[in-house]
C-alpha positions in Angstrom: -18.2 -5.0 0.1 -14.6 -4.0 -0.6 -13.1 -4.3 -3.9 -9.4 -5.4 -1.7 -10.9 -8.1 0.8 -9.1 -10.8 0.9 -6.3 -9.5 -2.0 -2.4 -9.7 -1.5 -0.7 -6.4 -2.7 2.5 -5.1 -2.9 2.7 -1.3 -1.9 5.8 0.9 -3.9 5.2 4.6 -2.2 7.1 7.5 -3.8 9.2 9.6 -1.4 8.1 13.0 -2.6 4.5 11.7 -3.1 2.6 9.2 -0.9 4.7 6.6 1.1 4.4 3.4 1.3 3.2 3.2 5.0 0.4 5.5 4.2 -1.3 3.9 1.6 -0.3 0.2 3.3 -2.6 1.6 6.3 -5.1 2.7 4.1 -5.5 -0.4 1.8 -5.3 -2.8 5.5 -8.5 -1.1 6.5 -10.0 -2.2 3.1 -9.4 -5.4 4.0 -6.4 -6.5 1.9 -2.8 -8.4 3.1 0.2 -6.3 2.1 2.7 -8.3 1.2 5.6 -5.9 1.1 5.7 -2.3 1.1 8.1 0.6 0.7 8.9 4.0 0.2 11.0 4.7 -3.3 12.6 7.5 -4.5 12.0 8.3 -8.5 14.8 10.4 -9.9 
């Protein structure tokens, strides 16, 4: 049983780390609904 089944999320991926499509398709297969995602850059 996933810990993310059924959850709502919001994804904020770093530019120079993970972005956010990455870990949006990773946390999908977990079973959770992303809600909004993106890709940020932290200066």
């Amino acid at each position: 049983m996933s810990l993310l089944k059924d959850k709502k999320v919001i994804i904020i991926g770093d530019r120079d780390g993970i972005p956010g499509p990455a870990i949006e398709e990773v946390v999908k297969t977990a079973g959770a609904d992303v809600i909004y995602s993106a890709t940020e850059c932290f200066v």
